[in-house]
Backbone as JSON Lines, residues from 0, in Angstrom:
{"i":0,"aa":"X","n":[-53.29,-89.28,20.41],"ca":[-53.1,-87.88,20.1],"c":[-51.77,-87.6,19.41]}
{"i":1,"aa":"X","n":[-50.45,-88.87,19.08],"ca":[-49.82,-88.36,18.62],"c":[-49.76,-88.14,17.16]}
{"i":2,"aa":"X","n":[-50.78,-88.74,16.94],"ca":[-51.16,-88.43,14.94],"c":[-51.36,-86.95,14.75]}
{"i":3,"aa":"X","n":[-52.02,-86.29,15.94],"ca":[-52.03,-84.64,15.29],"c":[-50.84,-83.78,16.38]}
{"i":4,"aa":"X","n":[-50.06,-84.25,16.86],"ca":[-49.14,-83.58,17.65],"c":[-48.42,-82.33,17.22]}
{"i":5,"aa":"X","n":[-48.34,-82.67,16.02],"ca":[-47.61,-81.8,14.78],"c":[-47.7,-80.63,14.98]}
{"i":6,"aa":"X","n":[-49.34,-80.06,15.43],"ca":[-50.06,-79.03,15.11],"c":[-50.33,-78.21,16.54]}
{"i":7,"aa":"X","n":[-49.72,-76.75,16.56],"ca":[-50.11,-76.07,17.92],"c":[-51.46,-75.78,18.26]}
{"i":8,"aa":"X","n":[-52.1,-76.79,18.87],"ca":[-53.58,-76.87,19.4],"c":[-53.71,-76.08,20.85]}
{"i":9,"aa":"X","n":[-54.34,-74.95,20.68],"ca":[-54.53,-73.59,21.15],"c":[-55.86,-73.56,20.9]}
{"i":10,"aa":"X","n":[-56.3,-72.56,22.3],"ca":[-57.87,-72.89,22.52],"c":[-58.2,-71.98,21.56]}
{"i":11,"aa":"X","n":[-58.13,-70.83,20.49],"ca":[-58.56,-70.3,19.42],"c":[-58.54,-71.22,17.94]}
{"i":12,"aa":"X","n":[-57.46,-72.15,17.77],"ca":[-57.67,-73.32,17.01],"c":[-58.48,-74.18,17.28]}
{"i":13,"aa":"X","n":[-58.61,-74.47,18.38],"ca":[-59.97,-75.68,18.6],"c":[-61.16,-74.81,18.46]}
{"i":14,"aa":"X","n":[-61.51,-73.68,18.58],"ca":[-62.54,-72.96,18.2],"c":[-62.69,-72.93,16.6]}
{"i":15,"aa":"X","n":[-62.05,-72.4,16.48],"ca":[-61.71,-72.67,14.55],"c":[-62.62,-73.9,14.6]}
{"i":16,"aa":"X","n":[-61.75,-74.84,14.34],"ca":[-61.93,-76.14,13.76],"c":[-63.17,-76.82,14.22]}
{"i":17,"aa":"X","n":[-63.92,-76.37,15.32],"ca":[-65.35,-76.74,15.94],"c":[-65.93,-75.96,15.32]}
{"i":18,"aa":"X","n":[-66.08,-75.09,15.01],"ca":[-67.01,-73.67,14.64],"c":[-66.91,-74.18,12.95]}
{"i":19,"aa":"X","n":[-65.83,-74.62,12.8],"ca":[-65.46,-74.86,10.86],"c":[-66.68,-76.51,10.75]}
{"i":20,"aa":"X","n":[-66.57,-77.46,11.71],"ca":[-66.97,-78.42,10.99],"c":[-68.6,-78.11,11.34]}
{"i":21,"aa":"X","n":[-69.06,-77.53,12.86],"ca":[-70.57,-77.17,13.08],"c":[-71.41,-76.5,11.55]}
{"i":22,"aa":"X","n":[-70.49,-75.36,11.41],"ca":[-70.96,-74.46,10.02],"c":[-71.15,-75.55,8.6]}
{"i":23,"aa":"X","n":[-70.31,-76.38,8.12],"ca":[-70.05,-77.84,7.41],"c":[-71.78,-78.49,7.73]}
{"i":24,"aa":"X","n":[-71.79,-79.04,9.3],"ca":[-73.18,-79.86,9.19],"c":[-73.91,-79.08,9.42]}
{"i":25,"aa":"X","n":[-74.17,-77.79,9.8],"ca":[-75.03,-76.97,9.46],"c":[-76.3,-76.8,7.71]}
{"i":26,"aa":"X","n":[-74.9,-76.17,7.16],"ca":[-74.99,-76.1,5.77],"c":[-75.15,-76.98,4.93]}
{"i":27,"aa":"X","n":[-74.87,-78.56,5.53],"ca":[-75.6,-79.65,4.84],"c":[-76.79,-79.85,5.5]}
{"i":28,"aa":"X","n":[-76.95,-79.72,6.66],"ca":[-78.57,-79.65,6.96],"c":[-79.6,-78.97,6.13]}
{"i":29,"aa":"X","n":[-79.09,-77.57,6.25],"ca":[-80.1,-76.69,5.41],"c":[-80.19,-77.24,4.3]}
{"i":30,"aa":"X","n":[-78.86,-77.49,3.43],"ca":[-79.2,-78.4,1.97],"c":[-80.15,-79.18,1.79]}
{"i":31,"aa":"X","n":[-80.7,-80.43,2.84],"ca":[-81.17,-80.89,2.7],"c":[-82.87,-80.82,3.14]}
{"i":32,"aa":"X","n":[-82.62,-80.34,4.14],"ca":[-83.8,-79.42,4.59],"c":[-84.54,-78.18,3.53]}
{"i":33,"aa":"X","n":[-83.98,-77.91,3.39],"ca":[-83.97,-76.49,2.4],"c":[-83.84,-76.5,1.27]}
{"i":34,"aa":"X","n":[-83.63,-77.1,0.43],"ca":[-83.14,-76.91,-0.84],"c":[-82.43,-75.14,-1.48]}
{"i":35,"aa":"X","n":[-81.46,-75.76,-2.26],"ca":[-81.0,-74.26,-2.42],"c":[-81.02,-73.85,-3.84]}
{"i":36,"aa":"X","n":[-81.26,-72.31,-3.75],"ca":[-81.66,-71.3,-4.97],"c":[-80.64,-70.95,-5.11]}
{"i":37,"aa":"X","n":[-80.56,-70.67,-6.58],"ca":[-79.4,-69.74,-7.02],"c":[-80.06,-68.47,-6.56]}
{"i":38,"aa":"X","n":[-78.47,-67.33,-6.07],"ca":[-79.51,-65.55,-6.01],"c":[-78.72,-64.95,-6.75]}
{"i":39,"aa":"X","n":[-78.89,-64.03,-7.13],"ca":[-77.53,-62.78,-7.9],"c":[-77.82,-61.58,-6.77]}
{"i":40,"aa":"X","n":[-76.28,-61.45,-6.22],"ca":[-76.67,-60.34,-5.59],"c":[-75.36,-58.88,-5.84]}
{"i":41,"aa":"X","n":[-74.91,-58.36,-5.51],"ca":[-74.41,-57.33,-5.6],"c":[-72.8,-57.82,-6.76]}
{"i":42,"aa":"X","n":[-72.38,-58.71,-6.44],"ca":[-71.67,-59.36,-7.44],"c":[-72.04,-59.74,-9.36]}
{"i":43,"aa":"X","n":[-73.28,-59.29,-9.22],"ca":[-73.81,-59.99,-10.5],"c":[-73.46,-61.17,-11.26]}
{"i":44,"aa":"X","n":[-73.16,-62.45,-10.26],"ca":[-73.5,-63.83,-10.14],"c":[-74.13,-64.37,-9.81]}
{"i":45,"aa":"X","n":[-74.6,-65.13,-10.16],"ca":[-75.57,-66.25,-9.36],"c":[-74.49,-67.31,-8.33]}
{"i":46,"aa":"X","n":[-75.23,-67.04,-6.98],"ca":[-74.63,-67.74,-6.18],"c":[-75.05,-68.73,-4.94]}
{"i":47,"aa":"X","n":[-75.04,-69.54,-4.43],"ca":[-75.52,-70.58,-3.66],"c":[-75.05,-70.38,-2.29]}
{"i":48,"aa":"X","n":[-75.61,-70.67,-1.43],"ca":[-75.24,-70.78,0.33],"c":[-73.69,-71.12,-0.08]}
{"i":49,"aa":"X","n":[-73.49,-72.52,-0.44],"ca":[-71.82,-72.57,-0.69],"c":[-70.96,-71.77,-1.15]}
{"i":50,"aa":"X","n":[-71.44,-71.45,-2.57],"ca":[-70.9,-69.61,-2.56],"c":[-70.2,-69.21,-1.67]}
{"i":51,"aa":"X","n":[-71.5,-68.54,-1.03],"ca":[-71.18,-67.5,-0.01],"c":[-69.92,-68.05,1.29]}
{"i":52,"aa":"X","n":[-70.57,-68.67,1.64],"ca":[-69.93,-69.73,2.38],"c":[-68.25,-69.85,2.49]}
{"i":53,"aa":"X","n":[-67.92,-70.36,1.36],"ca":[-67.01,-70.41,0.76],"c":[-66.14,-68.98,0.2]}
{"i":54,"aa":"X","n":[-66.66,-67.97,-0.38],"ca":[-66.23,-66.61,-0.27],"c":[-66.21,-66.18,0.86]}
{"i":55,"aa":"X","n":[-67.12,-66.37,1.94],"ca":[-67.1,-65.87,3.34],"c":[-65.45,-65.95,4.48]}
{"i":56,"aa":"X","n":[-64.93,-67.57,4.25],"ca":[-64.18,-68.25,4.32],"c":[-62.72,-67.98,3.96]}
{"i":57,"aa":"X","n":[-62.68,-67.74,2.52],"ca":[-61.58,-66.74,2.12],"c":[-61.37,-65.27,2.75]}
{"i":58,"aa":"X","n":[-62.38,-64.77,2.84],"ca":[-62.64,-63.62,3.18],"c":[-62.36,-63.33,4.3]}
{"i":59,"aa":"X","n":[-62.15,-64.03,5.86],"ca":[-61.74,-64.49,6.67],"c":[-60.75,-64.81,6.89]}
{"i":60,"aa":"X","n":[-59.36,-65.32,5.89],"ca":[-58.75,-66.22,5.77],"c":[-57.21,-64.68,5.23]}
{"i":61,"aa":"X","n":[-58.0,-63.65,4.79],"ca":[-57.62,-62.27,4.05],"c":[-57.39,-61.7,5.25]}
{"i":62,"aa":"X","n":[-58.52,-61.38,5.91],"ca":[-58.84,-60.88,7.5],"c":[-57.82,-60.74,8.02]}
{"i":63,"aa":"X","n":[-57.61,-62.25,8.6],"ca":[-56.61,-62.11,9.29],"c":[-55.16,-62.57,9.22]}
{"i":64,"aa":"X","n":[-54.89,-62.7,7.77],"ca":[-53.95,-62.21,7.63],"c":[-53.02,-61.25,7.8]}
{"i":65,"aa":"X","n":[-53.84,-59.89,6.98],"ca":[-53.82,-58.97,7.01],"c":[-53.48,-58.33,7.9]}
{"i":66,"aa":"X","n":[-54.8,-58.53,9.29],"ca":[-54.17,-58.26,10.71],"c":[-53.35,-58.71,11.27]}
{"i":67,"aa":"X","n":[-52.93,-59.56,11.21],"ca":[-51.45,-60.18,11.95],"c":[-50.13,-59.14,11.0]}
{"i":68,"aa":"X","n":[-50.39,-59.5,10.11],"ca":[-49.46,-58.51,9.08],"c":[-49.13,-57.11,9.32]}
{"i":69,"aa":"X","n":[-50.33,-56.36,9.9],"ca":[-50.41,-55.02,10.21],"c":[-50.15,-54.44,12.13]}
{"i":70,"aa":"X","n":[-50.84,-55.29,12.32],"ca":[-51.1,-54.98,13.99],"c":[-50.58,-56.24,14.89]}
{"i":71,"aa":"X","n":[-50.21,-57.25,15.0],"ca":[-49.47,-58.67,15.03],"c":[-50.92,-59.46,16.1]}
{"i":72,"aa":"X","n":[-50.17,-60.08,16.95],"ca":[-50.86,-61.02,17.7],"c":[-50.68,-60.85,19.01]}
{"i":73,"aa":"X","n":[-50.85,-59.58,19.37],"ca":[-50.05,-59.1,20.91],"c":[-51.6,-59.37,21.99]}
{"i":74,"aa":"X","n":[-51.23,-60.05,23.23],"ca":[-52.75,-59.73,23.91],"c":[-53.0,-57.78,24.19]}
{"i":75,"aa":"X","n":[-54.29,-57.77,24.77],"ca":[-54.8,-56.73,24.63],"c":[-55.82,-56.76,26.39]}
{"i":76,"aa":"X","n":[-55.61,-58.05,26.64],"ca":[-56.15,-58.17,28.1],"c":[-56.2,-59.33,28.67]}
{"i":77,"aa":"X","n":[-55.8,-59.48,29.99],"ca":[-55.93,-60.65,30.44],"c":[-56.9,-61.06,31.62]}
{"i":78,"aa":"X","n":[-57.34,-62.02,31.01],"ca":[-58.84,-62.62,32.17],"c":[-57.81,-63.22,33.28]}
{"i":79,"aa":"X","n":[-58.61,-63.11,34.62],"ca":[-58.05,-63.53,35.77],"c":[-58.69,-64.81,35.8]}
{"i":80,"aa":"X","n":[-58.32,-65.72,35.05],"ca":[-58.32,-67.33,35.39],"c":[-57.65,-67.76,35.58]}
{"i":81,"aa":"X","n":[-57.46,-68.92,36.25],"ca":[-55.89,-69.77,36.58],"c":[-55.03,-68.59,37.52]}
{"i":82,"aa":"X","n":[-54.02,-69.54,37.92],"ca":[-52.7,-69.17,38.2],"c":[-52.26,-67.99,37.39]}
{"i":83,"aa":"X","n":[-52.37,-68.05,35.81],"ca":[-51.49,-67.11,35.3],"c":[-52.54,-66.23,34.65]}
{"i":84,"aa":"X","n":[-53.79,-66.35,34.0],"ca":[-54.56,-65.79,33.82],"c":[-54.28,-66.16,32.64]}
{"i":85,"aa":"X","n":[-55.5,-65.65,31.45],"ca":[-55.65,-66.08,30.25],"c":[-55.69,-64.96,29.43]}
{"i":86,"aa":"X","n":[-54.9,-64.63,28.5],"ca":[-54.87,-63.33,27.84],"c":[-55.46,-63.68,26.29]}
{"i":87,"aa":"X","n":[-56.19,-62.55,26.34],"ca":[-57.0,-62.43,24.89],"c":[-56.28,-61.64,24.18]}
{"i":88,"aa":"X","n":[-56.33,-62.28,22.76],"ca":[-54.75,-61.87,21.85],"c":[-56.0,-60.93,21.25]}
{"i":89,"aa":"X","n":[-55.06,-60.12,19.84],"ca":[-55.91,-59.08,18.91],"c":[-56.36,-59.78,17.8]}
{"i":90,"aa":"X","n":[-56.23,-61.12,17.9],"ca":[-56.74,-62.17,16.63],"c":[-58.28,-62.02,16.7]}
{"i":91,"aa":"X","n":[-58.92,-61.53,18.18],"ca":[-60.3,-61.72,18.34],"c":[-60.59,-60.98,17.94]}
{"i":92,"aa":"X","n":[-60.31,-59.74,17.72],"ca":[-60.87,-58.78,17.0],"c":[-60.87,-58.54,15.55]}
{"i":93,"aa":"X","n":[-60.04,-59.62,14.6],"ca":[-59.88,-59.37,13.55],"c":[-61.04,-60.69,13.27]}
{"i":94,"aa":"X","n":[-61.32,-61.75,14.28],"ca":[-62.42,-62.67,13.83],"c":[-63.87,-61.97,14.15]}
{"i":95,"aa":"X","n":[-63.75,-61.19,14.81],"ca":[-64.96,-60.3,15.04],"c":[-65.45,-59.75,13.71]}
{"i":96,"aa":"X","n":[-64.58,-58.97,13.15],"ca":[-64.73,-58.3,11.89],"c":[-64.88,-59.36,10.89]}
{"i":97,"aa":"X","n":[-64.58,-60.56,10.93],"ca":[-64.74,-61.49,10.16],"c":[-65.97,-62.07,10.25]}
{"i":98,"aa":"X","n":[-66.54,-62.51,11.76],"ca":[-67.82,-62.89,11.34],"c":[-68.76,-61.41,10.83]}
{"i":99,"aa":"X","n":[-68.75,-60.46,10.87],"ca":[-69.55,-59.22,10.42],"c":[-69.44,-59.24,9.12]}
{"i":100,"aa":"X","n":[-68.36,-59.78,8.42],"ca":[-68.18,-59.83,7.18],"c":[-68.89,-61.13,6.62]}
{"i":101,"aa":"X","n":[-68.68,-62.17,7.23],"ca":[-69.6,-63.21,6.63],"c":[-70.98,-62.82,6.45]}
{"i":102,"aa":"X","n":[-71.63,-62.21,7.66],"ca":[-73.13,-61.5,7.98],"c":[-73.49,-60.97,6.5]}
{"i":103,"aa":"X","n":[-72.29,-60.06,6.25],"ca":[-72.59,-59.13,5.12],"c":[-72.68,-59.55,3.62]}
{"i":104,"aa":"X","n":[-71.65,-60.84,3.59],"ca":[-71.64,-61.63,2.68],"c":[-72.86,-62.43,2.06]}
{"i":105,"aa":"X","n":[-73.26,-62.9,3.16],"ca":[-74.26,-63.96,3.24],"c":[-76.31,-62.92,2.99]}
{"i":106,"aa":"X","n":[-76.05,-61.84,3.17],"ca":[-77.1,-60.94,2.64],"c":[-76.85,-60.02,1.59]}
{"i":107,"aa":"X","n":[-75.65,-60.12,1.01],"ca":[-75.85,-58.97,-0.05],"c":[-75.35,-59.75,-1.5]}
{"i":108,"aa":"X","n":[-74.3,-60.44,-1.64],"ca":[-73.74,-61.68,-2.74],"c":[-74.9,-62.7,-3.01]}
């Protein structure tokens, strides 16, 4: 483990990065399963699952920026687990709005 030590591994980063590579073999499943169409949708491009995908991603990436930028990373509640309990920061709510935005992405682009 000391090859990635570098990096503050926090149970919202290991979510990330599980949720990032699941979506990855997901989306090559369907590829292959599925074959993929170009669509044009509200963008007036033609665009592919990766596309979207990939705009979804950025789009996400804007998110929460943004929110940290505006409203920071303060918790907002803490679960009574453990000894000290586990507090849920306001990052969840700006990934909330992020997956709603992928949703939206992924049906209208």
């Amino acid at each position: 483990m000391e090859s990635i030590a570098w990096m503050a591994w926090t149970l919202p980063t290991a979510i990330f990065f599980a949720a990032l590579a699941c979506t990855l073999a997901v989306m090559t499943w369907l590829a292959a399963v599925y074959p993929e169409a170009e669509r044009v949708g509200v963008l007036r491009i033609p665009t592919t699952r990766g596309d979207r995908l990939f705009i979804s991603l950025i789009s996400a990436a804007v998110i929460h920026l943004l929110w940290i930028g505006f409203f920071g990373t303060d918790a907002i509640a803490t679960l009574p687990i453990g000894e000290d309990g586990v507090e849920i920061s306001r990052l969840w709510l700006a990934s909330g709005i992020s997956l709603v935005t992928a949703v939206l992405i992924f049906r209208t682009v």
